[in-house]
C-alpha positions in Angstrom: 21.6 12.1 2.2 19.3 8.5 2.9 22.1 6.6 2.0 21.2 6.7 -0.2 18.7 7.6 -1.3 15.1 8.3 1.1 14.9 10.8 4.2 12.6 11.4 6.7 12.8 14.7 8.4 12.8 14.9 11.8 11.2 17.4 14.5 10.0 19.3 11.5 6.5 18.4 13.3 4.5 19.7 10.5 0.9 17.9 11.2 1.1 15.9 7.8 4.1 13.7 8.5 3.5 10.5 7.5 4.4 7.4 9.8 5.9 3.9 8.7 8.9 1.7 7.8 11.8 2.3 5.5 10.8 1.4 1.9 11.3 -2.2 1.4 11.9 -3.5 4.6 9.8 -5.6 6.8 7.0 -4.0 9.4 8.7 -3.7 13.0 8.1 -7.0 14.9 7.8 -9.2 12.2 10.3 -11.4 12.5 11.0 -10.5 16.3 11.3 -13.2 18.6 12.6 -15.8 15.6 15.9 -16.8 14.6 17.8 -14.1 12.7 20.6 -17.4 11.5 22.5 -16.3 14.4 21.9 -19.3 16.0 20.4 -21.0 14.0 21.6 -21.0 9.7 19.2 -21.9 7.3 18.4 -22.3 3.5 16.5 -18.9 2.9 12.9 -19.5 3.2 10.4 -19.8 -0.7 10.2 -22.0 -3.4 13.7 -23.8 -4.4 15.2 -24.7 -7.3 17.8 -27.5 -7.8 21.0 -26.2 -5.9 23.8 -26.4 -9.1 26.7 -28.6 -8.8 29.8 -27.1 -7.6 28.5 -23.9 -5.9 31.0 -22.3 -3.8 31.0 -22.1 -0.4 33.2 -20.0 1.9 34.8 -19.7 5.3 33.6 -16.2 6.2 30.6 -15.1 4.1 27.2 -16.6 2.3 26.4 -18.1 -0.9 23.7 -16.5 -2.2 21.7 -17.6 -5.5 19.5 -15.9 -7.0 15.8 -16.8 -8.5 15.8 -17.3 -12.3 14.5 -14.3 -14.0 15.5 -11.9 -11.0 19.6 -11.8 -11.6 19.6 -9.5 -15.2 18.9 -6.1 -13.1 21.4 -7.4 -10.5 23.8 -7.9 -13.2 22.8 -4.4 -14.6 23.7 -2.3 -11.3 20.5 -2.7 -9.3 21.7 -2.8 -5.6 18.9 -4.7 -3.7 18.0 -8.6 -3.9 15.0 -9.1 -2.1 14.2 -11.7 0.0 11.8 -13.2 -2.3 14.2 -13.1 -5.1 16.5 -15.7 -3.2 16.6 -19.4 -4.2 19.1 -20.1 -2.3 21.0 -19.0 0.9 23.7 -21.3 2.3 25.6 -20.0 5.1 29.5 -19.3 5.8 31.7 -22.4 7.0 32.7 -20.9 9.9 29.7 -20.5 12.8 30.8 -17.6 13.9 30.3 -15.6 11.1 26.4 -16.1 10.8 25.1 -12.3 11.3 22.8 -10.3 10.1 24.7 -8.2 7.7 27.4 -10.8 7.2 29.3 -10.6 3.8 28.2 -12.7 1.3 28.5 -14.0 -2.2 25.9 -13.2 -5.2 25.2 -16.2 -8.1 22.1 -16.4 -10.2 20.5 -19.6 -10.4 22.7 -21.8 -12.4 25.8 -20.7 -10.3 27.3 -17.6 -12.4 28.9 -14.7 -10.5 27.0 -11.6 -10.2 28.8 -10.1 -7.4 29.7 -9.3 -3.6 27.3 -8.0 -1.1 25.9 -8.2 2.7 23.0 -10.7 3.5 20.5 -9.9 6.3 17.9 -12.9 6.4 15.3 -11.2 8.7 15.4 -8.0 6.6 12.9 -8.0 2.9 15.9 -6.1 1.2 18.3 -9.6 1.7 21.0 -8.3 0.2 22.4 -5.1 -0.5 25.6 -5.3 -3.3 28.9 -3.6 -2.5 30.7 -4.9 -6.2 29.9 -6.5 -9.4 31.6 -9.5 -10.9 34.0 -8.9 -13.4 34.2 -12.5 -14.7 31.8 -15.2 -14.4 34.6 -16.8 -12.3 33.7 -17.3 -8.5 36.2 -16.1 -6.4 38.4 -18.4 -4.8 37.9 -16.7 -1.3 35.6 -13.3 -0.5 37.2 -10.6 -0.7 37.7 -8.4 2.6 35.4 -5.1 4.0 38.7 -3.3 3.8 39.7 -3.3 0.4 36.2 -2.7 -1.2 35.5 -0.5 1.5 38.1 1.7 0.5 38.3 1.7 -2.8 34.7 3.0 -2.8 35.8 5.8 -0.7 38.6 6.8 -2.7 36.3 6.3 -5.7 33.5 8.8 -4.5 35.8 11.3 -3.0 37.5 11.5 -7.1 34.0 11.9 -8.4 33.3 15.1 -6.3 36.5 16.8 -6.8 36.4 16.3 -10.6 32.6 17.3 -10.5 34.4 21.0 -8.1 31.9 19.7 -5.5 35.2 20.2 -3.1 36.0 24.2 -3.3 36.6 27.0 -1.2 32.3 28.2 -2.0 31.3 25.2 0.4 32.4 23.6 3.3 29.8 21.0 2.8 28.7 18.4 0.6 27.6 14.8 0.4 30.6 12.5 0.2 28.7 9.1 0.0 25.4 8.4 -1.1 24.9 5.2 -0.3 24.0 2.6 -2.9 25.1 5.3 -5.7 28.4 5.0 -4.6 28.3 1.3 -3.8 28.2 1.2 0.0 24.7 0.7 0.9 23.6 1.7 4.2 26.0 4.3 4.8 25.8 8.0 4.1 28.3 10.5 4.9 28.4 14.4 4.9 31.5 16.6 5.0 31.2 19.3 7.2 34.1 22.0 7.0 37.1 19.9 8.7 35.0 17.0 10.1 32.4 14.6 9.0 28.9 13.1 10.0 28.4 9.4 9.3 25.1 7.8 9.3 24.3 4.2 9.3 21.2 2.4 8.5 22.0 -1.1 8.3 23.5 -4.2 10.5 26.1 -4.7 6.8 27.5 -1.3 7.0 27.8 -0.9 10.7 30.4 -3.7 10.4 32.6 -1.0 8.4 32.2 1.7 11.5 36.6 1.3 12.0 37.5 1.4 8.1 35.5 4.2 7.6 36.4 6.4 10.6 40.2 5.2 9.7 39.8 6.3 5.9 38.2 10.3 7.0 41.0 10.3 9.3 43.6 9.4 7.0 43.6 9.8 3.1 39.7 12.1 3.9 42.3 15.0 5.8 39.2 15.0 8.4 40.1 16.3 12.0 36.7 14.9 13.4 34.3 12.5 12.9 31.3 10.7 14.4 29.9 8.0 13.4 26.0 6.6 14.7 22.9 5.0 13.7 20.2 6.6 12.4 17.0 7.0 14.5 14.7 5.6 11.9 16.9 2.5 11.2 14.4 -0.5 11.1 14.2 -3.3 14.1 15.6 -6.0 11.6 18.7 -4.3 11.5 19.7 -4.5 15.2 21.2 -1.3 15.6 20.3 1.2 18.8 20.1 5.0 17.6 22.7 6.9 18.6 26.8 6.8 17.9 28.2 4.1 17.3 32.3 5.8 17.4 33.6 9.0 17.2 37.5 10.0 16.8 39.1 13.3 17.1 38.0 16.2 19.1 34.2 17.0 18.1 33.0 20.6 18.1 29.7 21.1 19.8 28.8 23.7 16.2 30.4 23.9 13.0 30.5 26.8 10.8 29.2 25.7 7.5 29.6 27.8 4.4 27.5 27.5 1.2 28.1 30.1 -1.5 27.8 32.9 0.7 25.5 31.9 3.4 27.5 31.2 7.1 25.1 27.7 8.8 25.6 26.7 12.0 25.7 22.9 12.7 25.5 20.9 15.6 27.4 17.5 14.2 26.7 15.5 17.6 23.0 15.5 16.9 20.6 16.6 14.6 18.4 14.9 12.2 20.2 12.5 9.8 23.4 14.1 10.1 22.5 17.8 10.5 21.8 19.3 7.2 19.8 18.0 3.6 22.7 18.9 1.1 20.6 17.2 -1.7 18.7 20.6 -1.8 21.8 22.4 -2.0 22.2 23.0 -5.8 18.4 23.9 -6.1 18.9 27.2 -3.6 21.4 28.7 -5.3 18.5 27.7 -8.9 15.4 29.1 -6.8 17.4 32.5 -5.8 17.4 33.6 -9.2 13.7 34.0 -9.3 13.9 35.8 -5.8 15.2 39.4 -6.5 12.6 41.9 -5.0 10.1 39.4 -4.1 8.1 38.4 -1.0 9.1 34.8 -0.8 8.0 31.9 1.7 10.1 29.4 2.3 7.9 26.7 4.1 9.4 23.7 5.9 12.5 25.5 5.9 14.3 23.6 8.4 17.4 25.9 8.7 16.1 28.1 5.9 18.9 27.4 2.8 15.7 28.5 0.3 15.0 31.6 2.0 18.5 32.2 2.8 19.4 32.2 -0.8 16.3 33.8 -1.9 17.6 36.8 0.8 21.4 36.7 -0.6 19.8 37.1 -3.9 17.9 40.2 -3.1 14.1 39.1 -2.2 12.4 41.9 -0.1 11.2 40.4 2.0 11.9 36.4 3.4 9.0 34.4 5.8 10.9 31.0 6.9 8.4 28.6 8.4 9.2 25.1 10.2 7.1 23.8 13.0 10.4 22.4 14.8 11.8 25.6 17.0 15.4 23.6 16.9 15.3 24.0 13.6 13.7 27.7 13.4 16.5 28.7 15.8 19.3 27.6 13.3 17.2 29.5 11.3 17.6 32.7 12.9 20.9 32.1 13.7 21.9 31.4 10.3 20.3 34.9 8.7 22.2 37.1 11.6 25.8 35.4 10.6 24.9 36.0 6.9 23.8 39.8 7.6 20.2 38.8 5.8 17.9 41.4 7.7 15.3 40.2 5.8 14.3 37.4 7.0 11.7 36.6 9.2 11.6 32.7 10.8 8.2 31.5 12.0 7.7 28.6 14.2 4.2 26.8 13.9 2.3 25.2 10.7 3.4 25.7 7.3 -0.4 24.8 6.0 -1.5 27.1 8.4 0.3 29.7 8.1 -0.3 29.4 3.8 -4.1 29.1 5.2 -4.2 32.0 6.5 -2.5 34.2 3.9 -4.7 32.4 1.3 -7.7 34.1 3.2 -6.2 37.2 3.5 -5.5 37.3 7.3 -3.2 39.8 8.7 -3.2 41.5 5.3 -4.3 41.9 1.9 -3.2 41.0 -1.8 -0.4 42.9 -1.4 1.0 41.2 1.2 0.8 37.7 -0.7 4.4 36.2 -1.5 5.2 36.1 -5.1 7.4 32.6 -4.6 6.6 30.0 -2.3 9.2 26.8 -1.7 7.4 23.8 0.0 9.5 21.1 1.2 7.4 18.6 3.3 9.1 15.4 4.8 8.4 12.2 3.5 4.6 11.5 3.4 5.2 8.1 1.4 7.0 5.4 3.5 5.4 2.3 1.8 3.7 1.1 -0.8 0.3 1.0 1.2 0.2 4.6 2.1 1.0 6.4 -1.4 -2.9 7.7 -1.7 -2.9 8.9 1.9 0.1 10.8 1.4 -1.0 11.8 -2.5 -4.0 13.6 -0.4 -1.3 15.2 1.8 0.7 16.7 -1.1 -2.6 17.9 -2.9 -4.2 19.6 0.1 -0.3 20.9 0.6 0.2 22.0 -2.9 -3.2 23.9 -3.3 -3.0 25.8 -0.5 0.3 26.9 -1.8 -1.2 27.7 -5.0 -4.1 30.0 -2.9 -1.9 31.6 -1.0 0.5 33.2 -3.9 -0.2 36.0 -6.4 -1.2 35.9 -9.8 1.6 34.7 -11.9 3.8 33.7 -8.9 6.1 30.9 -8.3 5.6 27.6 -6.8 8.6 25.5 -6.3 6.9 21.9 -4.8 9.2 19.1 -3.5 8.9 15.6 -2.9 11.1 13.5 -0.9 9.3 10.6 -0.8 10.8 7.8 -3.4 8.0 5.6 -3.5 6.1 9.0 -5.4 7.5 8.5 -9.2 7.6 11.7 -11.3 4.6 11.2 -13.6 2.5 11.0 -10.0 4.2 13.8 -8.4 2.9 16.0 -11.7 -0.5 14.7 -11.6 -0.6 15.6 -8.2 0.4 18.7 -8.8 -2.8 18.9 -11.9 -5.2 18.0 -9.2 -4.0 20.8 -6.4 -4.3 23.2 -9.3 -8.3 22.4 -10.1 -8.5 22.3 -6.5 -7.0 25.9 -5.7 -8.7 26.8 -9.3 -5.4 28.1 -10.7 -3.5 27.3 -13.5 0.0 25.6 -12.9 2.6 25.9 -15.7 5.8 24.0 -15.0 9.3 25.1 -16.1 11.6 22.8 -15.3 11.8 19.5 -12.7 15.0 18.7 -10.6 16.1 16.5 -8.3 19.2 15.9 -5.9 22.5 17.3 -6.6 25.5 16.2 -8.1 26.9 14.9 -4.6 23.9 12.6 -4.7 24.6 10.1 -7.7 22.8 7.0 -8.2 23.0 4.0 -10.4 21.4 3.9 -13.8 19.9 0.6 -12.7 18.4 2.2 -9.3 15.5 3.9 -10.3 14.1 4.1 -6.7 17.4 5.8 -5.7 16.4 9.0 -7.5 13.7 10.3 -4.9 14.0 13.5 -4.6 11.6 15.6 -7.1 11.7 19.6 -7.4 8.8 21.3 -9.6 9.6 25.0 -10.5 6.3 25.6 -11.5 4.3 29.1 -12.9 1.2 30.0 -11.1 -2.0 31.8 -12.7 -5.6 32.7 -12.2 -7.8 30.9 -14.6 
């Protein structure tokens, strides 16, 4: 869901979560205490250029330009300016308009029109783009939330029903991912007749009204909340919790995937109550499943071992240290009629531990197909080779606890961990377990998740199908 494009799981309260800030953004506190440009504007902060002649100013948004040498990836698609990549910030005519999060308008540094975005001047990730210029005109006036808001909305919601994301085999899907569908800060799931919004920034808050108005209206929802995430970042200014909800809220939802009946609490719940980026990769893993043992570890509300059940494994151990989540869990498998499931609730490592070294049973009782999908371990730049020790202690125990020639499907949901890594990673738990790892195929979030072509870092979430044998 991130918008976007990052998550971090929460009550899964596995003993290898990592802790820190949302990639890119400033460490909590730093700029607490200062001016935001509320009160008082400013010229953003670095080395400066000579402002070009004629720059536009406007009434109701910013004038942002852009470093020399930083603008050809803007131009390209990328959605994030940094706040070292600004030259220049000079803010709206009108006083009153000076937020974090305000609209604003993108030039490079001699002036030309890249585009329309939101500015937040205490955040690192300055501005986030909502539309690219189509001319190297600059508009006469900024053009309103509501009409790019919209148009977005409509565009995303076109995209999935051409893609037959919207059918009668699921009652779930992601409808906006964020920067991939050019509204940044802003996810939103479709549950059955309802929807979940999540907001992570001060730039899409300020669209709470036009969204909830859109679902209502041209979306045919029935239901919708809308609230801040509870890992938004300090520079941001937004509480956790909601923020607005319309129509008649059900305390659960009956979710439908292919088959498998989820229920969903869409008042709380992490993000906004289920990962659907996973959702396509099930319904792939099942088809390795039939007659197995599998172990689906971190399993939140079990849509692995669900599948894996639906497609006639023998057996199904769901693992998740969060007992909310290991009750939806059990839930789920009764509605579904899977009476082979089992749901655990303690420590996935553990429990692989412990099979590993044969306790409670022997080699027979190994699975033959393990799924591990941690949480984020990377949440910044600094902590990549704490959270690369993580996934390699992680992945090897995996690789100990399965049988010869078994299946290892590893995740990563951590964005700041590019593919090449992930696979090395992956190299070292094999030496470590002293096993041989083959892998098939790598895959990443599903089709309700696009991204842009310029937005590498968008693309976070990496799936290894991997073949597992003694050396």
């Amino acid at each position: 869901m991130s918008g976007g494009g990052s998550r971090k799981r929460r009550g899964r309260g596995s003993t290898l979560v990592g802790t820190g800030h949302s990639d890119g953004r400033r460490k909590a506190g730093k700029r607490r205490g200062k001016s935001s440009g509320i009160n008082k504007p400013r010229v953003k902060r670095g080395k400066r250029g000579t402002l070009p002649e004629g720059v536009r100013t406007y009434d109701d948004a910013w004038t942002v330009l852009v470093a020399a040498g930083k603008s050809t990836l803007i131009a390209a698609g990328h959605p994030w300016v940094f706040s070292g990549a600004v030259e220049h910030a000079l803010p709206p005519r009108n006083p009153d308009k000076i937020a974090p999060g305000a609209p604003c308008v993108v030039f490079d540094h001699r002036g030309f029109h890249l585009g329309r975005g939101y500015y937040n001047p205490d955040s690192q990730l300055a501005v986030r783009m909502v539309a690219l210029a189509t001319s190297d005109d600059p508009p006469q006036d900024a053009v309103s939330d509501d009409v790019i808001v919209r148009q977005h909305l409509g565009n995303a919601f076109a995209m999935r029903e051409q893609l037959g994301i919207v059918c009668a085999d699921r009652s779930a899907y992601r409808l906006v991912n964020g920067a991939g569908d050019m509204l940044p800060g802003l996810g939103i799931d479709r549950y059955a007749d309802g929807a979940v919004v999540v907001i992570s920034t001060a730039g899409a808050a300020r669209w709470v009204d036009i969204i909830a108005d859109w679902l209502t209206t041209a979306g045919g929802c029935n239901w919708v909340v809308c609230r801040a995430g509870y890992d938004t970042h300090p520079s941001e200014g937004l509480a956790a919790g909601t923020l607005r909800s319309m129509g008649d809220v059900p305390a659960t939802v009956d979710v439908n995937h292919h088959g498998i009946t989820i229920p969903l609490s869409p008042r709380d719940g992490s993000k906004t109550g289920l990962f659907t980026d996973q959702w396509d990769n099930h319904l792939e893993v099942a088809k390795l499943c039939e007659g197995r043992f599998v172990l689906d570890a971190y399993c939140h509300t079990g849509g692995f071992g669900l599948h894996a059940a639906r497609a006639g494994a023998a057996r199904v151990l769901c693992v998740d240290a969060s007992a909310r989540a290991c009750e939806l869990a059990e839930e789920a498998a009764k509605r579904s009629g899977l009476s082979q499931v089992e749901v655990y609730c303690g420590d996935a490592v553990n429990v692989l531990r412990d099979i590993a070294d044969g306790i409670g049973g022997q080699d027979a009782a190994r699975p033959s197909v393990i799924v591990v999908d941690p949480p984020k371990f990377v949440t910044r730049s600094a902590r990549i080779e704490d959270a690369l020790r993580k996934y390699t202690h992680l992945n090897a125990a995996a690789m100990q606890a399965l049988v010869d020639e078994g299946w290892l499907i590893s995740c990563s949901c951590s964005g700041r961990l590019d593919t090449t890594t992930f696979l090395r990673m992956l190299a070292h738990a094999a030496r470590r377990a002293n096993r041989i790892v083959s892998v098939v195929e790598i895959r990443g979030a599903g089709r309700d998740h696009p991204t842009t072509a310029a937005h590498g870092e968008g693309r976070y979430l990496k799936v290894a199908i991997c073949r597992i044998t003694n050396r």
